[in-house]
C-alpha positions as CSV (number, residue, x, y, z in Angstrom):
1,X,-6.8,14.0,-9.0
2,X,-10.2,15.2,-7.9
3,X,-11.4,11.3,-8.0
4,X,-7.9,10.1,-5.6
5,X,-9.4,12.9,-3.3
6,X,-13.2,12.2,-3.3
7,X,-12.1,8.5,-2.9
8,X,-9.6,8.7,0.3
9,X,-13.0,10.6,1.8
10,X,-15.3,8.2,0.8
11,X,-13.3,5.4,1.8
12,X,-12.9,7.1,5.4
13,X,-16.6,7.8,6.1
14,X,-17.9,4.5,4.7
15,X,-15.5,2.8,7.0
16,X,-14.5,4.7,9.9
17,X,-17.4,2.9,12.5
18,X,-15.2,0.2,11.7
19,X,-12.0,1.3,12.8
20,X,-13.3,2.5,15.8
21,X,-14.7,-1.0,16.5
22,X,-12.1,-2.9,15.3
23,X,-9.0,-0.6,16.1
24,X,-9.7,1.4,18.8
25,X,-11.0,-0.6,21.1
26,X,-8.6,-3.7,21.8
27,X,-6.4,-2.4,24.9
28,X,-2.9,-4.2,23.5
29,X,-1.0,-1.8,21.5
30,X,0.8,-4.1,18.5
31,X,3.1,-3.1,15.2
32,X,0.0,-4.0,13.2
33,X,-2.3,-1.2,15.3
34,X,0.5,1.7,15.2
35,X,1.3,0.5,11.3
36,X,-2.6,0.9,10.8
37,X,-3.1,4.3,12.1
38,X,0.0,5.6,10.2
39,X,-1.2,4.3,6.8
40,X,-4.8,5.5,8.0
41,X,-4.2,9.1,8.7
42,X,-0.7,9.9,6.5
43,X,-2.9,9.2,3.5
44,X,-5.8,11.3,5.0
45,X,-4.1,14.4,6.4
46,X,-1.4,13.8,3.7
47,X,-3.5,13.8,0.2
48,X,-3.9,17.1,0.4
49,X,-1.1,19.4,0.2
50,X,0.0,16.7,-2.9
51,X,-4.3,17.6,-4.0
52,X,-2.6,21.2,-4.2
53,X,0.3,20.4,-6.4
54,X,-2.6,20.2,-9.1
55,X,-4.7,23.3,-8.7
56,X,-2.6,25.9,-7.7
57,X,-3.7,29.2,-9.8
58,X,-1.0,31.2,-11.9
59,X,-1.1,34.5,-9.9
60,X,0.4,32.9,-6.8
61,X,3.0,34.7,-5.3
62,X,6.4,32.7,-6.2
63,X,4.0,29.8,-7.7
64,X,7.4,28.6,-9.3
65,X,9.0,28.4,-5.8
66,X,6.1,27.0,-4.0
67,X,5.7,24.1,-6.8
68,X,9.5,23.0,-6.4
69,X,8.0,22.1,-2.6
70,X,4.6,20.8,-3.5
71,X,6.5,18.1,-6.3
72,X,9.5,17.1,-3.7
73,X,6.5,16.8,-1.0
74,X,4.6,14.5,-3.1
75,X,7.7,12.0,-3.5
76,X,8.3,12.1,-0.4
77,X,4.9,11.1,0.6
78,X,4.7,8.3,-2.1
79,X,7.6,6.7,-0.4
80,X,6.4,7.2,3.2
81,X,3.2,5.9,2.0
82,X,4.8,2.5,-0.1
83,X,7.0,1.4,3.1
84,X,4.1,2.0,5.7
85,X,2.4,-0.4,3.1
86,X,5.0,-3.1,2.5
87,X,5.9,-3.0,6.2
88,X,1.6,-4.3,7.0
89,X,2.1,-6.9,4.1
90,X,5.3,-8.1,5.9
91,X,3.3,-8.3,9.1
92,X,0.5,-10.1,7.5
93,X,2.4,-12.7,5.7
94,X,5.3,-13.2,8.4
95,X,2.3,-14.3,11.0
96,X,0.6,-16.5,8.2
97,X,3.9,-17.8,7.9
98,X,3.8,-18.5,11.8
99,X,6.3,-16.5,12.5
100,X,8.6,-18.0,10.3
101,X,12.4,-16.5,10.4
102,X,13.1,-17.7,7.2
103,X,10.5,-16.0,5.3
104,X,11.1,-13.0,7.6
105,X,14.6,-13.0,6.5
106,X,13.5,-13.1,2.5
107,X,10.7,-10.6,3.3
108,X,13.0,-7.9,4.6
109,X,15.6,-8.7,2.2
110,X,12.8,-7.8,-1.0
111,X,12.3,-5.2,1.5
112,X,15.2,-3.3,1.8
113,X,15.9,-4.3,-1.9
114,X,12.5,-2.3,-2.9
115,X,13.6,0.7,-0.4
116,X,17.3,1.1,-1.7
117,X,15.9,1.2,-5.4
118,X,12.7,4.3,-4.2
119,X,15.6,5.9,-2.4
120,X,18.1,6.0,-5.3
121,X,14.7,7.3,-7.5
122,X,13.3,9.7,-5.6
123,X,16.5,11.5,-3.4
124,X,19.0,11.6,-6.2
125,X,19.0,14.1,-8.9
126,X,17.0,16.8,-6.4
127,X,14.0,18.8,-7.1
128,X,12.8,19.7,-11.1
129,X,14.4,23.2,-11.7
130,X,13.1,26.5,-11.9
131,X,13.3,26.6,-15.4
132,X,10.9,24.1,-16.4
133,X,8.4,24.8,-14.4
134,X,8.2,28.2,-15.7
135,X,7.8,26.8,-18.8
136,X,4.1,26.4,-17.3
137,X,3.9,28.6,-15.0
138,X,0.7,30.1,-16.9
139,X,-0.9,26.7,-16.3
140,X,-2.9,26.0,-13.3
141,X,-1.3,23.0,-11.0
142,X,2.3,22.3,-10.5
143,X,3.5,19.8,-13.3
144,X,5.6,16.6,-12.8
145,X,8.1,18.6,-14.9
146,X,10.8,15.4,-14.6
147,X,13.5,14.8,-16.9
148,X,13.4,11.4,-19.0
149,X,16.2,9.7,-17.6
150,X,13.9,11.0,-13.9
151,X,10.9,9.2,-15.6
152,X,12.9,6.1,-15.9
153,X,14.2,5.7,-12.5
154,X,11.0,6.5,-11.2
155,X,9.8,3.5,-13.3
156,X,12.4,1.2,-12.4
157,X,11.6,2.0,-8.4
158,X,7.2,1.1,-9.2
159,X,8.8,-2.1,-10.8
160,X,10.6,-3.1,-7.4
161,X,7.0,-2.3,-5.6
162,X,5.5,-4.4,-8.0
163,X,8.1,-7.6,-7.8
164,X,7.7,-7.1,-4.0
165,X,4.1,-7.0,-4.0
166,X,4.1,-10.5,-6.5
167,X,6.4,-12.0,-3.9
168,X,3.6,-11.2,-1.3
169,X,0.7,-12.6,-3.6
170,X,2.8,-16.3,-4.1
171,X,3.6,-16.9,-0.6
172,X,0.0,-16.4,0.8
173,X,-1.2,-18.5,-2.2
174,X,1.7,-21.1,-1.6
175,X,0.7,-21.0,2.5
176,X,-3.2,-21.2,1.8
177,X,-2.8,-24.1,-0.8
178,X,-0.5,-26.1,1.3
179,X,-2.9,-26.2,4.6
180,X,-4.1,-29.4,4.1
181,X,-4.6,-29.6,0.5
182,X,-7.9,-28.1,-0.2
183,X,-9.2,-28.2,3.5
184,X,-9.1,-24.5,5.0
185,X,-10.5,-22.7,7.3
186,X,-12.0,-19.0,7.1
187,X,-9.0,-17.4,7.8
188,X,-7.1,-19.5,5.1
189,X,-9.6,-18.4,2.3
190,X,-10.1,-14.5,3.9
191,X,-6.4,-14.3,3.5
192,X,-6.6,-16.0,-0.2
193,X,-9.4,-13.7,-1.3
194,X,-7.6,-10.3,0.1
195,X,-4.3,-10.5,-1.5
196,X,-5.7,-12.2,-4.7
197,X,-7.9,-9.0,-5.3
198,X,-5.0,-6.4,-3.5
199,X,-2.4,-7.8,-5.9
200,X,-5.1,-7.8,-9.0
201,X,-5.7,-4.1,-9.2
202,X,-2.3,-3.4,-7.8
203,X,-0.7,-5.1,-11.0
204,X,-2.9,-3.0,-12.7
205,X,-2.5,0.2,-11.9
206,X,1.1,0.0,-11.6
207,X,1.6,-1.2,-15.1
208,X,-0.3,1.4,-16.4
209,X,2.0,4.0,-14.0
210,X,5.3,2.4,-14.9
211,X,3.9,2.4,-18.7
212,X,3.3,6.3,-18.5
213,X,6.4,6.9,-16.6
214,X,8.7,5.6,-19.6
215,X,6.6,7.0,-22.6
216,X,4.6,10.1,-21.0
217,X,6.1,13.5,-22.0
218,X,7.7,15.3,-19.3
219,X,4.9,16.6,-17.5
220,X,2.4,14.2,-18.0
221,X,4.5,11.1,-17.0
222,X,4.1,11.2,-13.2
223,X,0.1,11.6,-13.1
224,X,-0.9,8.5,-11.6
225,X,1.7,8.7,-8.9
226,X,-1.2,10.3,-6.3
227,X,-3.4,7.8,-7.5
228,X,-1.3,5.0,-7.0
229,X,-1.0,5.6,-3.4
230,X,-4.1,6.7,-2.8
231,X,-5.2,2.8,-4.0
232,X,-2.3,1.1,-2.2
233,X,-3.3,2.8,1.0
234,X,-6.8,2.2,0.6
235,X,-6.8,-1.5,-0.1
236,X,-4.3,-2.3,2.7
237,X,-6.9,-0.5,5.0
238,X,-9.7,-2.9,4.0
239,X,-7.5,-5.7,4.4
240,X,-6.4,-4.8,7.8
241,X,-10.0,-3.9,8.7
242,X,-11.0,-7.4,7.5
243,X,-8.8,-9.6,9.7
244,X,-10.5,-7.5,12.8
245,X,-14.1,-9.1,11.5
246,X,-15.7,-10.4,14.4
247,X,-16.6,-13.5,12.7
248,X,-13.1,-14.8,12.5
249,X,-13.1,-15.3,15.9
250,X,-11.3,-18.3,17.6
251,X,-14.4,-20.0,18.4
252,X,-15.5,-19.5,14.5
253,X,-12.0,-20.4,13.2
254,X,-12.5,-24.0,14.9
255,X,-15.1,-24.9,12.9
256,X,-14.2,-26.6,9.7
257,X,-15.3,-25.5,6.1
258,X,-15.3,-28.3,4.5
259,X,-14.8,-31.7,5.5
260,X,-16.6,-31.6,9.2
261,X,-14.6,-33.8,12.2
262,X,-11.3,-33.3,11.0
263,X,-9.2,-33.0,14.2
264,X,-6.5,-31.7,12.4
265,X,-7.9,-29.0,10.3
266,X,-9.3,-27.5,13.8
267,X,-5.9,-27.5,15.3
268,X,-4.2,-25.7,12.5
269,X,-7.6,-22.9,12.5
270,X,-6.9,-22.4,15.9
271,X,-2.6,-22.2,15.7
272,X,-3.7,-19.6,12.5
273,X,-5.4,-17.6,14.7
274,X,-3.1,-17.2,18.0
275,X,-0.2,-16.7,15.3
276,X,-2.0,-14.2,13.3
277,X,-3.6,-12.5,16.3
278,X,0.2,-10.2,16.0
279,X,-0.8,-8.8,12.2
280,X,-4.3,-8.5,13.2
């Protein structure tokens, strides 16, 4: 947990001149800026009381008590953290869409579909009882401590992130393949390269999550839950930090790639750009 910790501070030095150019600055305050600033600093502020859950010491006063909170806090935060998340991917493909109400309407449909199954997984069955935790109470940390049948609705909830974060990856691939055939502009392949790498490690990582969840013992299967969020929330920063790149600018965007003096192409970069301009 130590390396989800070192990485959210990392991340946050390495790239905090660029929020305040990027983010701070611009005088119009958009979804996309608030959304930004939540995901920014819930993960920092919020990493670590769930850093605690893992090295609290045994001679604690009511360690047993206080690890009930630390577990129910970090579920909590993994949810707060996954809809900040899928709420900037909606953004982000709704204005590459051009503000299209159809795929709005399919995007918060897999939306609320993905929330109702984290909500059934995390807020029914309440926190793990007093009794198992003191089954390692000598043990430094709090442990996930979950039942199985826990484990598996826990597993079932990553797999709706993960079907919600594929439905994501095809539409932008769909949308950048279908500008013109081959011909697009900056923004286009920006867009392309983003998600293709977000969705790459995402799929990753949550296989391997939803893989310990349903064959990890009981206090080893939610480990990488921290982790997961940590990446989740990190990635989505550097893609939102990305389409505030000064060289995508409207003057940039009208300059074709590939295929120079196509009147068309230059249209559509510039209608990309005053449509995205609301996720950006």
């Amino acid at each position: 947990m130590l390396v989800s910790l070192t990485l959210v501070l990392h991340e946050y030095c390495i790239t905090f001149h660029h929020e305040v150019e990027r983010f701070w600055k611009p005088t119009r305050l958009s979804w996309s800026i608030i959304l930004f600033f939540i995901n920014r600093y819930l993960l920092l502020l919020g990493t670590f009381p769930a850093m605690a859950s893992h090295f609290l010491i045994s001679s604690v006063h009511n360690k047993v008590v206080i690890c009930r909170s630390l577990v129910s806090y970090n579920r909590y935060f993994t949810v707060a953290i996954e809809l900040n998340v899928g709420a900037l991917l909606i953004l982000r493909t709704y204005a590459l869409y051009e503000r299209s109400r159809k795929i709005l309407v399919l995007l918060v449909g897999a939306y609320i579909v993905a929330c109702a199954i984290a909500f059934w997984a995390v807020f029914t069955g309440g926190p793990p009882s007093e009794g198992m935790l003191g089954e390692y109470y000598a043990m430094p940390g709090c442990p996930w401590s979950g039942t199985t049948f826990t484990s598996h609705k826990h597993a079932v909830a990553w797999g709706g992130v993960l079907a919600f974060d594929l439905l994501i990856f095809v539409l932008t691939v769909l949308k950048t393949l279908a500008s013109h055939g081959w011909v697009k502009s900056d923004l286009h392949l920006l867009l392309l390269r983003d998600g293709s790498m977000y969705f790459g490690v995402m799929i990753v990582t949550n296989i391997a999550n939803i893989i310990l969840l349903v064959y990890g013992g009981k206090f080893t299967s939610g480990l990488l839950g921290t982790p997961m969020n940590v990446i989740a929330s990190v990635l989505i920063t550097r893609l939102m930090l990305n389409l505030r790149d000064p060289s995508l600018s409207p003057r940039a965007l009208s300059m074709p790639t590939v295929h120079p003096g196509t009147l068309a192409f230059r249209h559509t970069s510039r209608q990309a750009f005053s449509t995205f301009e609301e996720a950006r």
